[in-house]
C-alpha positions in Angstrom: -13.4 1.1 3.6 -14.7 1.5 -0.5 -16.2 3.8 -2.0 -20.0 4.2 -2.5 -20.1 2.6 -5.8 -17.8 0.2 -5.1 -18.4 -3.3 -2.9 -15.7 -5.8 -1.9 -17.6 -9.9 -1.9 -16.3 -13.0 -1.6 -14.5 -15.1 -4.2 -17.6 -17.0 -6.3 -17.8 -20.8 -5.0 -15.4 -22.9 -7.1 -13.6 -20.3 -8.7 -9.3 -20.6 -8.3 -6.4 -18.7 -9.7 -4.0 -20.2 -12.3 -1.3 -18.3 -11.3 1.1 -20.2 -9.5 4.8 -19.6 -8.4 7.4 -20.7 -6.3 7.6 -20.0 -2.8 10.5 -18.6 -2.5 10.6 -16.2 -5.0 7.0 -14.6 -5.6 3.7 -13.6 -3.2 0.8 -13.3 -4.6 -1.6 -11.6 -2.6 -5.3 -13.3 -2.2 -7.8 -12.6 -4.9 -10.0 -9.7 -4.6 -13.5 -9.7 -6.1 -15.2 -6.1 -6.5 -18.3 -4.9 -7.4 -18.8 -2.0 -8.9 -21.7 -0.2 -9.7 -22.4 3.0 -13.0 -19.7 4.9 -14.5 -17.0 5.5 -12.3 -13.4 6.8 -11.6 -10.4 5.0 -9.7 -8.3 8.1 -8.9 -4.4 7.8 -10.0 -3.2 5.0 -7.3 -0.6 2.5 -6.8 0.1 -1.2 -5.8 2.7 -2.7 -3.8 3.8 -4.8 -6.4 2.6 -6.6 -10.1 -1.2 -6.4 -11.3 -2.7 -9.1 -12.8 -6.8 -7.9 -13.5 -9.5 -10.1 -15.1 -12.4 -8.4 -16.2 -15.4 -11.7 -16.3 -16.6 -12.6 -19.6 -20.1 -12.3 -17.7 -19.8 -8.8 -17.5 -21.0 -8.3 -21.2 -22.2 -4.8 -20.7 -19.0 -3.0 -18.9 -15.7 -2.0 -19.9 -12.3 -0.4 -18.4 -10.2 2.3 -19.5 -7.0 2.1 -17.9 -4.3 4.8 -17.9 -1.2 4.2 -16.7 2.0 6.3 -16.1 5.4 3.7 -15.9 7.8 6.5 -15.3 5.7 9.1 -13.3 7.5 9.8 -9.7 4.7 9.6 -6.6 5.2 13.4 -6.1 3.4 13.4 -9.6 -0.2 11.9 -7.9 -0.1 13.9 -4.4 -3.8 15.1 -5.2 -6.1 16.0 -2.7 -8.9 16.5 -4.7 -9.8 13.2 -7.5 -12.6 15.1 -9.4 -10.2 15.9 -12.3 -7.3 13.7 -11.5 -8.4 11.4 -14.5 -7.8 14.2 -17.0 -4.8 15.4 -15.1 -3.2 12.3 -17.2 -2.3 15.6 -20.0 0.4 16.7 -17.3 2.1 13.4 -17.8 5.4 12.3 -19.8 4.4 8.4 -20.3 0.9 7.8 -20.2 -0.5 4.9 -21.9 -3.8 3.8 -22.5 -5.4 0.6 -22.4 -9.0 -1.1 -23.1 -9.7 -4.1 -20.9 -13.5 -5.9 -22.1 -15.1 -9.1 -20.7 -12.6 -11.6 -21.1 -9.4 -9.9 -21.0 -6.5 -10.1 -18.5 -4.8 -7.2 -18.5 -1.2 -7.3 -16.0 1.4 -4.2 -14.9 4.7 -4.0 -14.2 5.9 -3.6 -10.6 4.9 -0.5 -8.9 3.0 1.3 -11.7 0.6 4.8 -11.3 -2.9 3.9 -12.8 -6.2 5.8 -12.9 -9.4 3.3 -13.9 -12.6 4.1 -15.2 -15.6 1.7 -15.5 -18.1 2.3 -18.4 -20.7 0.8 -20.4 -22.1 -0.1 -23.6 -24.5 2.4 -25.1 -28.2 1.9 -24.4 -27.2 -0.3 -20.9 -30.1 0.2 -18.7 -29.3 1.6 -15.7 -30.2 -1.7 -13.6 -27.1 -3.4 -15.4 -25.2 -1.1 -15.0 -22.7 -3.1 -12.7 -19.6 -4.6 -12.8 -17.0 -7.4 -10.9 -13.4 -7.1 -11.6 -11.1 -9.9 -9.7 -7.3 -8.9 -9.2 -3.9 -10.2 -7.9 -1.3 -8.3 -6.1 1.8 -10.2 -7.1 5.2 -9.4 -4.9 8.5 -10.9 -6.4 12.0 -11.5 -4.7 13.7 -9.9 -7.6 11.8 -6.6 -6.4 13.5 -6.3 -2.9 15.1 -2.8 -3.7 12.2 -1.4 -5.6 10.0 -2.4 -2.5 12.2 -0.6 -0.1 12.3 2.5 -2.4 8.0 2.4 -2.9 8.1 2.1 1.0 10.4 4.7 2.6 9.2 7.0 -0.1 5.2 6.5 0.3 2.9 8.6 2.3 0.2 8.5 4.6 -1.4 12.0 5.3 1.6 13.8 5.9 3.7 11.1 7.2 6.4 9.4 4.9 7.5 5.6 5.3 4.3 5.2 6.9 3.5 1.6 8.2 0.5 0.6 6.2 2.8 0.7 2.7 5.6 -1.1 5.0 3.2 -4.1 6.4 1.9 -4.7 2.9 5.6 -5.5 1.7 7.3 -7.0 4.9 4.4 -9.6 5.2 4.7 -10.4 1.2 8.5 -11.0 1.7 8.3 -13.0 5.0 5.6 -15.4 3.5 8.8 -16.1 0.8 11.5 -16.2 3.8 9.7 -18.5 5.5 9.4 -16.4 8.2 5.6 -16.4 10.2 4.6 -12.5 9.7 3.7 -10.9 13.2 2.7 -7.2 13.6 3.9 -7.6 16.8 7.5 -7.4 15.9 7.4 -4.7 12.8 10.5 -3.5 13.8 12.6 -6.5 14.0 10.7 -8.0 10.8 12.0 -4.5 8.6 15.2 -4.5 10.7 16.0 -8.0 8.9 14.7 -7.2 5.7 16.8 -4.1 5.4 19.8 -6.3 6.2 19.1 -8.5 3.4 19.0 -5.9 0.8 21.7 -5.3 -1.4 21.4 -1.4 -2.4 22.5 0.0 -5.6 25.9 2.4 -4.6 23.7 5.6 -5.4 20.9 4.9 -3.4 22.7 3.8 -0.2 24.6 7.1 -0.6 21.2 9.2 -0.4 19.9 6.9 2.1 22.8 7.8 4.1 22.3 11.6 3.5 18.9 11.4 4.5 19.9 10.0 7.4 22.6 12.2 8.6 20.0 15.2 7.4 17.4 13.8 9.6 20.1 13.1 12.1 21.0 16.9 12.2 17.4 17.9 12.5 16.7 15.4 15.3 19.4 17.2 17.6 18.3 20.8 16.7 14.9 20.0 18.2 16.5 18.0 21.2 18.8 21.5 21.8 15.8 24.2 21.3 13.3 21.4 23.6 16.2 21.7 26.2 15.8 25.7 25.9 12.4 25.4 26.6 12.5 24.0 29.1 15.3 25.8 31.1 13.6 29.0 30.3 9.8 27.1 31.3 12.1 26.4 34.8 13.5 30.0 35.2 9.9 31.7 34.8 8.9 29.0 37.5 
């Protein structure tokens, strides 16, 4: 679902992409067209992979201000509330700033924080007050490792690792593999991705931790649901 001000349309007839890659070692992600409408405010967020954004040369009236952080840990942008998550850039150690106008492509790194804000010239009527913004997710081979990191780490309400950042990832790299992507069989999919990453020594050491942590805590709550219930029995 978007936002109010903000209205996903189909690609305009005749339009294509330039960017092309091999196969086998890059997914790109089919163009979105948005339309957005007065000023507004993409709260601190985060894509799968590369950004490639061009802003229309059309779109004579609008601008964007993007802010990105290239070093800033996800526990940085847990906010709840967006109405002053644009400002809440001050908190952070690598912010950058960046003007994109009609014309300009403007492309991030793999798995970069961003906030966005659409504005206008001065003395825009409010009719024209509109903009469309088309955009490329781009997923490479080389960024098997940071992929698996963005995914076991990411969050959806209160759950971490959450499917909708793994399915986003896992259909990317079996689109390079070869390999027909099926909901169906998630678990076999990300089973066979794991398999085929090779881990830097640190991070299979805390992946291991985490596992013998959750491991531990797995069997406590299998002990105390075992009390439970011989004390539920007793009473009975």
């Amino acid at each position: 679902p978007s936002p109010p001000d903000q209205f996903a349309v189909p690609e305009p007839e005749g339009y294509y992409s330039k960017i092309k890659f091999k196969s086998d070692k890059v997914f790109t992600y089919k163009t979105e067209y948005w339309l957005q409408a007065g000023n507004r405010e993409s709260p601190v967020h985060m894509d799968h992979g590369q950004v490639v954004s061009y802003l229309p040369p059309c779109a004579k009236n609008c601008f964007k201000v993007w802010v990105f952080f290239p070093q800033e840990p996800t526990e940085m942008f847990k906010w709840r509330n967006k109405e002053d998550s644009f400002n809440r850039m001050l908190d952070a150690t690598t912010t950058g700033v960046l003007i994109q106008r009609p014309g300009d492509v403007v492309y991030l790194n793999n798995l970069v924080h961003r906030s966005v804000l659409l504005g206008f010239v001065p003395d825009t009527a409010e009719e024209d007050k509109w903009g469309g913004i088309f955009g490329d997710v781009i997923v490479r081979a080389a960024d098997r490792v940071d992929s698996y990191k963005y995914a076991t780490t990411a969050a959806s309400g209160s759950r971490r690792g959450s499917k909708d950042a793994w399915r986003s990832l896992l259909s990317a790299y079996c689109a390079m593999d070869g390999v027909d992507w099926d909901s169906e069989d998630f678990d076999d999919i990300k089973e066979s991705f794991m398999a085929s990453l090779e881990l830097p020594k640190e991070t299979e050491k805390a992946s291991k931790m985490a596992n013998a942590k959750w491991d531990k805590r797995r069997k406590m709550m299998d002990r105390m649901e075992k009390v439970r219930a011989l004390k539920k029995s007793k009473q009975a």
